[in-house]
C-alpha positions as CSV (number, residue, x, y, z in Angstrom):
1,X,0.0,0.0,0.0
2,X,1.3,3.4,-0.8
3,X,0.5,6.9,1.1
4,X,-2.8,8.4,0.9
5,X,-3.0,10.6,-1.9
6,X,-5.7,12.7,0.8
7,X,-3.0,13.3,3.5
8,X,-0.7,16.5,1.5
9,X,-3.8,18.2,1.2
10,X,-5.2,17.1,5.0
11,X,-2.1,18.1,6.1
12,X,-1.5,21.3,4.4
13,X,-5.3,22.5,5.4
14,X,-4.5,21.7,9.2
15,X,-1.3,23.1,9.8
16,X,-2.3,26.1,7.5
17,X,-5.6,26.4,9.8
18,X,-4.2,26.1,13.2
19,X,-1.2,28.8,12.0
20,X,-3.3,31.3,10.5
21,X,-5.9,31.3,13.7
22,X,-2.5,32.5,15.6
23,X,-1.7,35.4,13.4
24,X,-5.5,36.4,13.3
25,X,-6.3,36.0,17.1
26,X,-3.2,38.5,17.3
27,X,-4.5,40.9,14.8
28,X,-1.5,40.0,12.7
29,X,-2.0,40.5,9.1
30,X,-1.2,36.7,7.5
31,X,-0.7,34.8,4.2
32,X,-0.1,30.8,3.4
33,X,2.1,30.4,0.7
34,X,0.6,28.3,-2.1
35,X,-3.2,29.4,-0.5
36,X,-3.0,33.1,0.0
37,X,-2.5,35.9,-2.7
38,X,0.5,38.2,-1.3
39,X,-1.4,41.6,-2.1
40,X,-0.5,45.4,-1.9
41,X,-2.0,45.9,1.7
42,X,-0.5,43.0,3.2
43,X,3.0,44.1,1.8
44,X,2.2,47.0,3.8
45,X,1.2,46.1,6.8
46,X,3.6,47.3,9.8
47,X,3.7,43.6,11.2
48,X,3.1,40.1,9.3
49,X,3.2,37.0,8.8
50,X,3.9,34.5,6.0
51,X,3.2,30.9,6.8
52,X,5.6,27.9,4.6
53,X,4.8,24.6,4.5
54,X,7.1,21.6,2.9
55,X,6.5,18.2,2.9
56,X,4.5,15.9,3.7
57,X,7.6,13.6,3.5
58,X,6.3,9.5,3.6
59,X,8.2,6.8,4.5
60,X,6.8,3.4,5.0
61,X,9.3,1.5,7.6
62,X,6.9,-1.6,7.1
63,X,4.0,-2.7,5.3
64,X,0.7,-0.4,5.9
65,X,2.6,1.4,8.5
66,X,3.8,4.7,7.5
67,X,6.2,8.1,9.4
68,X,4.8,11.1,7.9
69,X,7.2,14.4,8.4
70,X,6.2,17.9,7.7
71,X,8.4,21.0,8.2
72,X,6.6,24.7,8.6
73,X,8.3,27.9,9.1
74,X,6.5,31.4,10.2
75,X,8.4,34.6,8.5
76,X,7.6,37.4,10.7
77,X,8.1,40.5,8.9
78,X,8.1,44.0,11.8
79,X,9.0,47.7,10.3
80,X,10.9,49.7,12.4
81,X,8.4,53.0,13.5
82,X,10.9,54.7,15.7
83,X,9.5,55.4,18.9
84,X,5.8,55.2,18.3
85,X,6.6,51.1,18.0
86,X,7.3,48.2,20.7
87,X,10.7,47.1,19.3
88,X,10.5,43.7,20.9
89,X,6.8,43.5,19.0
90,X,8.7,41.2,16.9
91,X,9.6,38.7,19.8
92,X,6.4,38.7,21.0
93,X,4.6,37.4,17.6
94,X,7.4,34.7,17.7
95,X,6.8,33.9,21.1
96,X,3.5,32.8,20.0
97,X,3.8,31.0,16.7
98,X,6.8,28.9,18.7
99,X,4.2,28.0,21.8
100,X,1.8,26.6,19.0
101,X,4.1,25.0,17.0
102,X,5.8,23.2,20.1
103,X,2.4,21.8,20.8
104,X,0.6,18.9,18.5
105,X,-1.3,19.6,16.0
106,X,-4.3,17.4,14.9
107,X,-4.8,16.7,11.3
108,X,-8.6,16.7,10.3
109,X,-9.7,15.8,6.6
110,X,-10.3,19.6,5.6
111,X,-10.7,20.2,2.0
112,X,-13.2,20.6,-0.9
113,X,-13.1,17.1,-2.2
114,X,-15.6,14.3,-1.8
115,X,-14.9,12.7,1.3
116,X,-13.7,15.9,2.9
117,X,-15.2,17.6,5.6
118,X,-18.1,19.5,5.4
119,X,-18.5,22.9,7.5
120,X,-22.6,22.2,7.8
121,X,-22.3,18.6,8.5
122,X,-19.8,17.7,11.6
123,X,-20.6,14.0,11.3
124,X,-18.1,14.1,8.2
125,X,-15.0,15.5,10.1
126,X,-12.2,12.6,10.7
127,X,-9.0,13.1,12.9
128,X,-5.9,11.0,10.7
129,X,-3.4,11.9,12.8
130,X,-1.3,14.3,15.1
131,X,1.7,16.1,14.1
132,X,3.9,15.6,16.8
133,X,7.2,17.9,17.2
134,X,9.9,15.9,16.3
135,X,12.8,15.7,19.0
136,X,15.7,14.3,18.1
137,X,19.3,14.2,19.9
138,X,20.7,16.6,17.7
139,X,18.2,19.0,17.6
140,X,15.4,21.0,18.9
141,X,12.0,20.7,17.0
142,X,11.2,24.4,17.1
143,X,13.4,27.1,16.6
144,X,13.8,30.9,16.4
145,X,16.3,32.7,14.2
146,X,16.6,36.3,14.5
147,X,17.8,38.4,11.0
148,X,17.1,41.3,12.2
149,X,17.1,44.5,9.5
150,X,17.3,42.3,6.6
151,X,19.1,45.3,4.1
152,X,20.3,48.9,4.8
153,X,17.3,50.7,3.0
154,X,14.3,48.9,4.4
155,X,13.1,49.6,7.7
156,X,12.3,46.5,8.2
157,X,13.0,42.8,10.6
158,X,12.9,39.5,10.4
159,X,12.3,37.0,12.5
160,X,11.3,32.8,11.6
161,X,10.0,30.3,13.5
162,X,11.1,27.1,12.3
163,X,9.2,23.6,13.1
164,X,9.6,20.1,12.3
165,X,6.8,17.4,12.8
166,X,6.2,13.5,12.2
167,X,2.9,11.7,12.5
168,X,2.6,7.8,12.6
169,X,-0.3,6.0,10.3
């Protein structure tokens, strides 16, 4: 038996859902890469936040069982406003994607595709799985990097939160 062809897109909806409720429950202005459309205003915006997500990667260590792995990353984009602006602002917003994305996240069968779940009909809505964060000795499964001003005529920082997960089927 061979993966699902269902789980990229189960996958992709859940992480992308439980992601893009952080950014909106902090008022932070947010796209999904390969979902959103990147548009003037959110280019704009003081603070935001653009969501990545790679993978699923399958492998099948035996028959019918399978170690699904899925990497994410949050790009937090802050423009420096002099004194009018928090300048740890920043920090904050990665404080929060990091606590989500050190935590598990279920994976629901969202979608549009027969089979999928429907919004009016919670009968159809089936957990597959948890992304778990993966820990491994040699490194941690969330991290924070800090680029601060990313070039000498922008006004503006970076910040990404990096995660890496695996799920068992």
């Amino acid at each position: 038996m061979s993966a699902d062809p269902n789980w990229t897109r189960w996958i992709f909806a859940s992480v992308a859902s439980v992601l893009k409720a952080v950014a909106t429950n902090a008022n932070l202005p947010v796209l999904v890469e390969h979902l959103d459309e990147r548009t003037a205003s959110f280019m704009q915006a003081t603070d935001r936040a653009e969501i990545r997500i790679t993978g699923p990667f399958v492998h099948e260590p035996s028959p019918n069982c399978f170690t699904v792995y899925v990497d994410t990353n949050v790009l937090l984009t802050s423009r420096y406003d002099g004194q009018q602006k928090n300048a740890y602002t920043i920090h904050k917003l990665a404080g929060l994607f990091q606590e989500a994305m050190g935590s598990p996240i279920p994976v629901w069968n969202y979608g549009s595709e027969d089979g999928d779940y429907l919004d009016n009909d919670p009968d159809s809505q089936v957990q597959i799985g948890c992304l778990l964060p993966r820990q491994n000795s040699r490194d941690d499964a969330v991290r924070v990097f800090h680029f601060g001003q990313i070039n000498t005529t922008d006004k503006n920082k970076q910040t990404v939160v990096d995660a890496r997960f695996e799920m068992y089927l």
